[in-house]
C-alpha positions as CSV (number, residue, x, y, z in Angstrom):
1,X,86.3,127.6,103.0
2,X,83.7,125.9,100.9
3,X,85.4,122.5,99.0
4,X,84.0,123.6,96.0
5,X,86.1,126.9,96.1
6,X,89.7,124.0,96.1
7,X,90.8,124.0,92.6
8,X,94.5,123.1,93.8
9,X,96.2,121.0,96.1
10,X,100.4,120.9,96.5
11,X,101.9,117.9,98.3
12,X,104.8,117.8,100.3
13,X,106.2,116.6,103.5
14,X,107.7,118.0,106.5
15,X,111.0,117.7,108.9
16,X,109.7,116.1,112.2
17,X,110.9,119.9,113.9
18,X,110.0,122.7,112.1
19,X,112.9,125.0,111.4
20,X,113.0,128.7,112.9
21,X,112.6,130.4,111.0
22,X,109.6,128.4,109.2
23,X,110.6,130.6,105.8
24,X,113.7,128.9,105.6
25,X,112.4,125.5,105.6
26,X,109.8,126.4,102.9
27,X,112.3,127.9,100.5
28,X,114.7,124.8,101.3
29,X,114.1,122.2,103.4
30,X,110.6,120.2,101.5
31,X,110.1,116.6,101.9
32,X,108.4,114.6,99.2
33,X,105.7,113.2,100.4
34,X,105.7,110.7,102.2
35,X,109.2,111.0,103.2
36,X,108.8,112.9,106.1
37,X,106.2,113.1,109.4
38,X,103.4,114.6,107.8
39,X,100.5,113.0,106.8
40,X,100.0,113.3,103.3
41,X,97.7,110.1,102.7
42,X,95.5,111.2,105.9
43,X,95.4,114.8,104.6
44,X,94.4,113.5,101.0
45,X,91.6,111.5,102.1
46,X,90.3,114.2,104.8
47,X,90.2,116.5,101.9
48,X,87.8,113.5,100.0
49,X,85.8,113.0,103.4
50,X,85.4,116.9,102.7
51,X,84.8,116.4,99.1
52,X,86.8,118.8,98.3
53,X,87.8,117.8,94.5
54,X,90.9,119.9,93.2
55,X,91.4,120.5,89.6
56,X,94.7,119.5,90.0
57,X,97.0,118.0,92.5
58,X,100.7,118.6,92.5
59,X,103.7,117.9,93.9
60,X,105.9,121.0,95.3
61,X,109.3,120.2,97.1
62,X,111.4,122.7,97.3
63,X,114.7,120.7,99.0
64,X,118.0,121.9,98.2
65,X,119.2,118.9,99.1
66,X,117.1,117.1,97.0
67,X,118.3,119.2,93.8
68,X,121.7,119.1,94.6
69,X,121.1,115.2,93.1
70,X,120.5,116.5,89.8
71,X,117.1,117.9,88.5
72,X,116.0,114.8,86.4
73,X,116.4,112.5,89.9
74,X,114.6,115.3,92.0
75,X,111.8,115.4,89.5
76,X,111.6,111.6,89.9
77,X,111.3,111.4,93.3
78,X,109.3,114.2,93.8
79,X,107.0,112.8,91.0
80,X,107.3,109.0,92.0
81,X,106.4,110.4,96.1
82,X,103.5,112.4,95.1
83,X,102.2,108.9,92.7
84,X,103.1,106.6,95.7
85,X,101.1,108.8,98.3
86,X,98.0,109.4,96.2
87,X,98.0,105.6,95.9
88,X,98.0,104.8,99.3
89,X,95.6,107.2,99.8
90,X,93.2,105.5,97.2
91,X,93.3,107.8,94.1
């Protein structure tokens, strides 16, 4: 796919095993990133090395876990993972 045609990037991480079935863990089971054994930094700047420039970058984790702490404390840590990892990454 040409970069140019990248208006959107979502961040998350992943579980060190992926869960069978994958559905599950992507309607569930999300890592902010950084908090799992994904890559995000390295996929961040191998998009840049790409120069592939999104529009806008988000964070999605979709954890049950995570929202079971309360929605203002998952937004935070989603938020503050996704502003951590960009960091690190250099943006």
């Amino acid at each position: 796919m040409p970069a140019g045609r990248i208006v959107s990037v979502q961040l998350c991480d992943v579980q060190e095993a992926p869960m069978d079935p994958p559905r599950a863990e992507s309607l569930g089971h999300r890592l902010p990133p950084g908090h799992g054994c994904g890559d995000t930094v390295g996929m961040v700047r191998a998009l840049e090395a790409h120069r592939v420039a999104p529009r806008a970058t988000a964070v999605e984790v979709i954890s049950d876990a995570l929202l079971a702490t309360g929605v203002e404390r998952a937004a935070r840590v989603a938020a503050d993972a996704a502003r951590d990892a960009l960091a690190r990454a250099g943006r």
